[in-house]
TORPA-4810 file (N, C-alpha, C, O; in nm, 3 decimals):
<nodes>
NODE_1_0.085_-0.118_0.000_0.000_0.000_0.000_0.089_0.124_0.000_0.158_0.150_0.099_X
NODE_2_0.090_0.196_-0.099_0.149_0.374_-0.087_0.063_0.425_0.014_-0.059_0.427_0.029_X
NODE_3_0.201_0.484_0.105_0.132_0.600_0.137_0.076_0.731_0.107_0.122_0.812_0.027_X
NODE_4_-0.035_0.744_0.186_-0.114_0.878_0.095_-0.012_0.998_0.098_0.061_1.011_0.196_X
NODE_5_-0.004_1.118_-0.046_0.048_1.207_-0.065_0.003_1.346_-0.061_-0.066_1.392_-0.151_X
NODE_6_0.039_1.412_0.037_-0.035_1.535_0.015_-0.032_1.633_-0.098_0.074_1.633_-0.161_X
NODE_7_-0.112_1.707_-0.133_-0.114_1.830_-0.206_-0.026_1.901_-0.214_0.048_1.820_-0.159_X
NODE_8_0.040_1.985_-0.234_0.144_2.091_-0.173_0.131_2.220_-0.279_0.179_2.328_-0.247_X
NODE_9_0.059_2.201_-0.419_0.070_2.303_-0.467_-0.039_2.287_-0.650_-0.023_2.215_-0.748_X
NODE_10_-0.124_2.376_-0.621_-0.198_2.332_-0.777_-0.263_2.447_-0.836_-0.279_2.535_-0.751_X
NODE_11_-0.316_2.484_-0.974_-0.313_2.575_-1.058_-0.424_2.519_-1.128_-0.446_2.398_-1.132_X
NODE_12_-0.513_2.628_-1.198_-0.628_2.638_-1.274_-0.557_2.666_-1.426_-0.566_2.783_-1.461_X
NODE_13_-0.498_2.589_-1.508_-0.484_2.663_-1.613_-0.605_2.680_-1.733_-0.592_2.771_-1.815_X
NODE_14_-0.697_2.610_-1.739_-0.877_2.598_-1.744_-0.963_2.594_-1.737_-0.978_2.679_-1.649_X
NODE_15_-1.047_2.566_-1.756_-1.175_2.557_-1.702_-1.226_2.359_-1.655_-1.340_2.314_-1.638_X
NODE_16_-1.117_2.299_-1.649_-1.123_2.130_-1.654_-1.014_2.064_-1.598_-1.008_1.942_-1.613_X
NODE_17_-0.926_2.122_-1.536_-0.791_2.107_-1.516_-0.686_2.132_-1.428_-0.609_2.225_-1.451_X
NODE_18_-0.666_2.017_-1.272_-0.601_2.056_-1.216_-0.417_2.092_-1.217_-0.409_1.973_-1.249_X
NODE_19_-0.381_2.104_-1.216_-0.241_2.132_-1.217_-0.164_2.109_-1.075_-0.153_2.191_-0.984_X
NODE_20_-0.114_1.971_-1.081_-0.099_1.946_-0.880_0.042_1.911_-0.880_0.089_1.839_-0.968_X
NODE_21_0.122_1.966_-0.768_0.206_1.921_-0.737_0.212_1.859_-0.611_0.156_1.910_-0.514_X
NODE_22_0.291_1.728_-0.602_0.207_1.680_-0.443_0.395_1.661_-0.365_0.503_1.682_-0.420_X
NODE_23_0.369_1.622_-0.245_0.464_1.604_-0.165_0.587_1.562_-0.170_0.669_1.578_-0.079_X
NODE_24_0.611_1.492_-0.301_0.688_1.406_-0.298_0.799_1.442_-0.447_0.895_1.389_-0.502_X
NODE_25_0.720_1.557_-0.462_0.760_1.641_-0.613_0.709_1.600_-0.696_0.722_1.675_-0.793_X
NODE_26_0.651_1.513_-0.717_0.567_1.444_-0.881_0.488_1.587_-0.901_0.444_1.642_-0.800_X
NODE_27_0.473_1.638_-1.015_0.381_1.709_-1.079_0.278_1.582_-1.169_0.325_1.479_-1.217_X
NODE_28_0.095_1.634_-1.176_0.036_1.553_-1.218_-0.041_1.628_-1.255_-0.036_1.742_-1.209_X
NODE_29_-0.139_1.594_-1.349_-0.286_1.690_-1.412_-0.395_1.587_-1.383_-0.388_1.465_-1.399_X
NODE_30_-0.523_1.677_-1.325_-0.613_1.620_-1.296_-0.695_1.667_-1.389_-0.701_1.786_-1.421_X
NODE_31_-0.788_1.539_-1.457_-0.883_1.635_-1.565_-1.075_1.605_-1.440_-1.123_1.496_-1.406_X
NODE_32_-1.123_1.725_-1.413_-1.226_1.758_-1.308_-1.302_1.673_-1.437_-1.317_1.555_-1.405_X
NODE_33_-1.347_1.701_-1.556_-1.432_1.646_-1.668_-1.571_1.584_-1.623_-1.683_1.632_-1.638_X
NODE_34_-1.528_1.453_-1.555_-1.580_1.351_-1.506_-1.658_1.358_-1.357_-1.738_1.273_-1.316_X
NODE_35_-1.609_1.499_-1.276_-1.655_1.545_-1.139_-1.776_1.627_-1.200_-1.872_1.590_-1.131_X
NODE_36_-1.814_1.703_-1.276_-1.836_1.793_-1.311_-2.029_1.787_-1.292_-2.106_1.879_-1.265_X
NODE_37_-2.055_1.652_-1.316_-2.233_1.631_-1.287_-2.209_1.570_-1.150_-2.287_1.478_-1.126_X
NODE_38_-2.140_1.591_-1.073_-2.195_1.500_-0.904_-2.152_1.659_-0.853_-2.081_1.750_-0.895_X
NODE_39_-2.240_1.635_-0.736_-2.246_1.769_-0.633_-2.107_1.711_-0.564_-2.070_1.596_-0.591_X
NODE_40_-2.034_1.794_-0.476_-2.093_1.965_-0.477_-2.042_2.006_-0.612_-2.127_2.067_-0.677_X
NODE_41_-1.941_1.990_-0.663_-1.840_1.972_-0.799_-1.930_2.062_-0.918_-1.864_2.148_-0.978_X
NODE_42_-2.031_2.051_-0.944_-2.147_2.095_-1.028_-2.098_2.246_-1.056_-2.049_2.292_-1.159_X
NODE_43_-2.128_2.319_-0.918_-2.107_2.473_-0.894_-2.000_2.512_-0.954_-1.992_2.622_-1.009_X
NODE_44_-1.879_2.405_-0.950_-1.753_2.516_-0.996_-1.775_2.484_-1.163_-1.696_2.559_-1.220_X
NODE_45_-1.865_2.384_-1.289_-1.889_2.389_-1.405_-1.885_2.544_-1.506_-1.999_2.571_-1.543_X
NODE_46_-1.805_2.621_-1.543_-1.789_2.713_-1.593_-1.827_2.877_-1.503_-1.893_2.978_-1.529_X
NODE_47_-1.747_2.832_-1.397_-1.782_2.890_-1.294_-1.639_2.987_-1.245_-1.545_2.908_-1.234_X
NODE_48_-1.606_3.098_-1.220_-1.498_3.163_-1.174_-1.440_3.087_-1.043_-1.323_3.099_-1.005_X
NODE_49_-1.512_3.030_-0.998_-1.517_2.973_-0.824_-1.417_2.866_-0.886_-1.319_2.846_-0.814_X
NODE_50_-1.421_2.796_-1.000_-1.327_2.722_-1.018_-1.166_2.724_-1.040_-1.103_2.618_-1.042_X
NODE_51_-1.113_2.828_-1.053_-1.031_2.895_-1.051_-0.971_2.953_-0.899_-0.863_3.011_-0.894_X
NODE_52_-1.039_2.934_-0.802_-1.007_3.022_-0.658_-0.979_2.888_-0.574_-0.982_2.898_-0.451_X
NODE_53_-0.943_2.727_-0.651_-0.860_2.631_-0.585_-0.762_2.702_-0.507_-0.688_2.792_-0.545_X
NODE_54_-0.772_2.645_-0.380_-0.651_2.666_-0.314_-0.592_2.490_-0.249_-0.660_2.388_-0.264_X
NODE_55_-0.464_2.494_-0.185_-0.427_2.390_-0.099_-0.500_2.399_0.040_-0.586_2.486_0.030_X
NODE_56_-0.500_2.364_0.118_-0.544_2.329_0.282_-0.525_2.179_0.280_-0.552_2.106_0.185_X
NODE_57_-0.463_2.132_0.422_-0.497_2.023_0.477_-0.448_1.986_0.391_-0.472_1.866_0.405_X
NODE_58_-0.361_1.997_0.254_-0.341_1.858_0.179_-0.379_1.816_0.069_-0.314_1.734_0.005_X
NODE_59_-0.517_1.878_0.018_-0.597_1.863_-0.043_-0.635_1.950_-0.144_-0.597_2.058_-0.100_X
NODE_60_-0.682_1.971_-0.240_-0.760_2.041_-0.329_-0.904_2.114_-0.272_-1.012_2.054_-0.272_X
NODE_61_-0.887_2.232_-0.231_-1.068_2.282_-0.165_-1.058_2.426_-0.260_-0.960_2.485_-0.305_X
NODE_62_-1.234_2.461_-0.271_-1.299_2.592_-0.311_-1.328_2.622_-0.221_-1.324_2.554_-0.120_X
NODE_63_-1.383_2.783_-0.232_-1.497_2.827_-0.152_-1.605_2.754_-0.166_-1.629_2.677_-0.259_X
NODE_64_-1.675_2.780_-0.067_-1.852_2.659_0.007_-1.806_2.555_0.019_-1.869_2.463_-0.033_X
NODE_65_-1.694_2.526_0.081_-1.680_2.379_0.138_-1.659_2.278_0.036_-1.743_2.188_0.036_X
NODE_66_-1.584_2.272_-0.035_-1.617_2.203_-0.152_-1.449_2.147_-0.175_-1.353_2.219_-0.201_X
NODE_67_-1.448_2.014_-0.159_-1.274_1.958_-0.179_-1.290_1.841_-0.249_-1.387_1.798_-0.311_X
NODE_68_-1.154_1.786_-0.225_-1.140_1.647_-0.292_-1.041_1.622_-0.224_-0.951_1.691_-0.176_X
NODE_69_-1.080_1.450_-0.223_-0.983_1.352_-0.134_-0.842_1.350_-0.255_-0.838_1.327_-0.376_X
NODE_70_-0.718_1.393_-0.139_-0.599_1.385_-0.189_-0.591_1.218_-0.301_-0.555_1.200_-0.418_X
NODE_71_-0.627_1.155_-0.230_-0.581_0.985_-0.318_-0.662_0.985_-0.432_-0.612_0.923_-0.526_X
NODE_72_-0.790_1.043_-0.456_-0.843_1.059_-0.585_-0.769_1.114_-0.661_-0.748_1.076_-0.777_X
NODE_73_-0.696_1.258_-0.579_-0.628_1.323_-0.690_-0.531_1.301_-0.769_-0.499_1.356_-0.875_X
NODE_74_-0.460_1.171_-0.678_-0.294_1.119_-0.707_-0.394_0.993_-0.830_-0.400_0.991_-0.953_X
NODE_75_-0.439_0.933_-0.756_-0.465_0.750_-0.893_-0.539_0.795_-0.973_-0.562_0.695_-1.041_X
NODE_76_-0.611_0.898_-1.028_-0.680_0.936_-1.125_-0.638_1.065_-1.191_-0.724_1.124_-1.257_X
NODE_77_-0.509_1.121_-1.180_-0.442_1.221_-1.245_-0.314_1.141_-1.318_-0.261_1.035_-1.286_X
NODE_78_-0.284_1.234_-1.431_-0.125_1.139_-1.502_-0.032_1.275_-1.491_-0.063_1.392_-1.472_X
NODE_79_0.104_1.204_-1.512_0.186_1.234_-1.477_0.214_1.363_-1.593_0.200_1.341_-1.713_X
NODE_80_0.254_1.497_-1.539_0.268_1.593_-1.630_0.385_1.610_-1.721_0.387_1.702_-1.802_X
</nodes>
């Protein structure tokens, strides 16, 4: 089992597209695409709010409470 990797640093360069760098230095791209019809995820769909990603805790969060589990972000992003 890997251990889980935190967040440490990620970027909006779209409107679909995380840009993550996690703990361990791997840079990776997350494509949101597929988040985009399940709540809360919906709100940030061509939305400025999607863009105001920040880090906390590790993780990927918006404003209104709205994140994602670090390990989603690592096994379902490829390597940049």
């Amino acid at each position: 089992m890997e251990p889980l990797l935190d967040v440490i640093s990620v970027k909006t360069p779209d409107d679909h597209t995380l840009e993550l760098v996690f703990e361990n230095g791997e840079k990776r791209i997350f494509d949101m695409t597929h988040f985009f019809n399940k709540k809360p995820f919906v709100k940030l769909l061509h939305s400025p709010l999607f863009f105001k990603a920040s880090v906390q805790y590790g993780t990927v969060v918006w404003p209104g409470d709205i994140d994602i589990a670090p390990e989603t972000l690592w096994y379902q992003s490829s390597p940049a």
